[in-house]
C-alpha positions as CSV (number, residue, x, y, z in Angstrom):
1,X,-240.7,188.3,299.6
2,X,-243.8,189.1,301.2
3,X,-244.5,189.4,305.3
4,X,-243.9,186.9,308.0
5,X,-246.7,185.8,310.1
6,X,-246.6,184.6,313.5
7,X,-245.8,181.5,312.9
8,X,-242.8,182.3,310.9
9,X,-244.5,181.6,307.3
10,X,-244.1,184.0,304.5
11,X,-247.4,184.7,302.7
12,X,-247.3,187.8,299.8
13,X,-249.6,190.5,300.8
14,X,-252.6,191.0,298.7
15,X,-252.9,194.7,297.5
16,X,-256.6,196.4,297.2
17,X,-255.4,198.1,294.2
18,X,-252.8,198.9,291.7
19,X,-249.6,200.9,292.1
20,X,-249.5,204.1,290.7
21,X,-246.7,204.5,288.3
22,X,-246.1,207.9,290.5
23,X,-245.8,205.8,293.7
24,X,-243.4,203.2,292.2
25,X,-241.3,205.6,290.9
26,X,-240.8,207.3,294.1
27,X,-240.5,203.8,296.1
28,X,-237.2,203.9,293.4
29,X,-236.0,207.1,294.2
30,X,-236.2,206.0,297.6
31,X,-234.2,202.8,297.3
32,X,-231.3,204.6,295.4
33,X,-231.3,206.7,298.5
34,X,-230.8,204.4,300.9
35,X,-228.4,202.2,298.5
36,X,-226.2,205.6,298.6
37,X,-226.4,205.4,302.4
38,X,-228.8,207.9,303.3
39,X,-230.8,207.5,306.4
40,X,-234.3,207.5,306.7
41,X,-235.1,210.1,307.9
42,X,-232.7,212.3,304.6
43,X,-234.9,209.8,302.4
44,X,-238.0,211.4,304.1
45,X,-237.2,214.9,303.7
46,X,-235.7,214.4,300.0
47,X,-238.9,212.8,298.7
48,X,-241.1,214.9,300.8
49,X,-242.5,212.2,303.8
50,X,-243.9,213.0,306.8
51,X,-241.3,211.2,308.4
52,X,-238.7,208.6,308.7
53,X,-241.0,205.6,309.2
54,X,-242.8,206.1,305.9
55,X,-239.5,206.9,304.2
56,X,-238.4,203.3,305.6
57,X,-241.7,201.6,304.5
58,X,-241.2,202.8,301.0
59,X,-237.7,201.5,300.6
60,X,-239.2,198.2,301.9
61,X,-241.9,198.0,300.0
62,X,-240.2,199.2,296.7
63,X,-237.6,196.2,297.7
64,X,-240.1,194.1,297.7
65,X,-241.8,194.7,294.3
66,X,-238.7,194.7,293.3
67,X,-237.4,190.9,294.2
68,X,-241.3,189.7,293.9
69,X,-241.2,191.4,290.0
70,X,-237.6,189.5,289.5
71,X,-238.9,186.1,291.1
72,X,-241.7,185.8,289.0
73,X,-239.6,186.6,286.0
74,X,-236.8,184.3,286.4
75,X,-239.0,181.5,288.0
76,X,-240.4,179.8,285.1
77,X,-237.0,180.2,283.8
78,X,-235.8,177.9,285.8
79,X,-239.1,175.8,285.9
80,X,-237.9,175.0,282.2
81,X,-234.3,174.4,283.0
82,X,-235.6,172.3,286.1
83,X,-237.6,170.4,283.8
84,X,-235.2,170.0,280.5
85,X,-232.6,168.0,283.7
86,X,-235.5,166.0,284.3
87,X,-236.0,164.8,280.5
88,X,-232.2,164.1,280.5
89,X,-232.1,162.2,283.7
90,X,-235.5,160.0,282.5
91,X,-233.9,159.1,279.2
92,X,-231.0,157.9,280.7
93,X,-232.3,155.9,282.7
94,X,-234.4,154.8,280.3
95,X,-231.5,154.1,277.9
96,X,-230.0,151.9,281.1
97,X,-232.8,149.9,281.4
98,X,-233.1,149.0,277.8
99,X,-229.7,147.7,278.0
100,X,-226.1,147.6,276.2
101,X,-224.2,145.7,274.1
102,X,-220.7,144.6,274.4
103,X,-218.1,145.0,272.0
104,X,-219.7,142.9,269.0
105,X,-222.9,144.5,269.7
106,X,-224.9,141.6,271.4
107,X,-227.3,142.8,274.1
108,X,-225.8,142.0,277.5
109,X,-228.4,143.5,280.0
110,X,-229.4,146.5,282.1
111,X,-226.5,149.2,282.2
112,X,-226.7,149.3,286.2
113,X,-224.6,152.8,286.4
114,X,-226.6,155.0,283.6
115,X,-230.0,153.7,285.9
116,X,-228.8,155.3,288.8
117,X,-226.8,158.0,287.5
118,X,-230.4,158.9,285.3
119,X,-232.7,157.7,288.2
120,X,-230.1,160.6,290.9
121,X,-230.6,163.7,288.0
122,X,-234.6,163.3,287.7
123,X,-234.6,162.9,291.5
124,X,-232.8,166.0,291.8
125,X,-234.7,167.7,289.0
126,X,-238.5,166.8,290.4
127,X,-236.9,168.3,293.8
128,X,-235.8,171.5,292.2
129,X,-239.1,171.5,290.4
130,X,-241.4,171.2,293.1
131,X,-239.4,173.6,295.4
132,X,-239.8,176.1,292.3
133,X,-243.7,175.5,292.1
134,X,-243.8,175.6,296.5
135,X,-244.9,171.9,296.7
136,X,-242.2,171.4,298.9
137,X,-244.0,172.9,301.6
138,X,-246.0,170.9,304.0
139,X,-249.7,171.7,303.6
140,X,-250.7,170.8,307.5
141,X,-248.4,172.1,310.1
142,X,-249.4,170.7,313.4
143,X,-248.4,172.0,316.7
144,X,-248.3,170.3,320.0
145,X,-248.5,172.3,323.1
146,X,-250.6,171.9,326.0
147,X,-251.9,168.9,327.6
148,X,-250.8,167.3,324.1
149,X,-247.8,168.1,324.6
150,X,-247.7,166.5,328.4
151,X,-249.2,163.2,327.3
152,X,-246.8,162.7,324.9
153,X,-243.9,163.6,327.6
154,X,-245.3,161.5,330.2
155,X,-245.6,158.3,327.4
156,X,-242.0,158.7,326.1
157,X,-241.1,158.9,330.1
158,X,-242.7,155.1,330.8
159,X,-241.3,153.9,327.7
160,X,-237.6,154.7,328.7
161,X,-238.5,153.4,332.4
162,X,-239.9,150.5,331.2
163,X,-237.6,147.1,331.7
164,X,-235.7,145.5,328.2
165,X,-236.4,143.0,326.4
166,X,-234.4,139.6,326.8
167,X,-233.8,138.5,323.1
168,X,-231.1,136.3,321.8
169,X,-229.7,137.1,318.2
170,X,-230.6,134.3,315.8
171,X,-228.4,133.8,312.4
172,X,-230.8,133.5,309.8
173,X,-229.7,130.5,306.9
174,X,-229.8,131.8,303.9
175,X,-229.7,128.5,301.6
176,X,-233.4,128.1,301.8
């Protein structure tokens, strides 16, 4: 899961040291607690917290480890499956673009449908597969605001005041 920033991106946190078994085991207690419907502040005085806020952090937190622990578990799980659709989707098309044969067994060309068909599941594949890995994710986000932000409003402004074209449509003779 990990926290939001201000500009809405999750990044995991970074932790200076390792979990006590004690501490996860109470972040556990404290998730049962509030799965039963307790509030906060019961959570607190059950597991002995100064208050209600750090009763609410520990459920977070132990909710958390929790889906990060899961994640990492079933991710390269579905990295493989992710990948074993790509193999299939790359030998079909593969098998397309060798060709097929008609009825007596003589070779008649590309098999058109198994090259897409193939060529749509590794697409698909390679998109799960990157999504899975986070290479989805743009590596540069750029923000405009400012007096960027004013040029740009001030161009797209003269372009929509500016006069049309006169043009003529031309048929183009395709016997050439």
């Amino acid at each position: 899961m990990g926290s939001t920033t201000s500009k809405g991106t999750t990044r995991r946190r970074g932790r200076a040291r390792e979990l006590q078994p004690e501490t996860a085991e109470k972040q556990r207690r404290c998730m049962e607690l509030a799965i039963k419907g307790l509030t906060y502040q019961e959570i607190a005085e059950a597991e002995g917290y100064s208050d209600h806020s750090s009763a609410r952090w520990a459920v977070a937190r132990g909710f958390e480890r929790a889906f990060d622990t899961a994640a990492d578990q079933l991710r390269p799980i579905y990295q493989g499956r992710a990948e074993l659709l790509w193999m299939k989707g790359m030998t079909l098309l593969q098998e397309g673009l060798d060709g097929s044969e008609d009825e007596e067994g003589e070779p008649t060309g590309p098999d058109l449908d198994k090259v897409r068909v193939g060529a749509q599941i590794a697409d698909r594949a390679l998109g799960r597969l990157m999504r899975l890995s986070g290479l989805d994710q743009a590596a540069v986000t750029v923000s405009v605001g400012g007096s960027d932000l004013e040029r740009l409003k001030n161009e797209f402004a003269g372009l929509l005041a500016s006069p049309t074209l006169d043009a003529e449509v031309v048929e183009v003779d395709d016997r050439g």
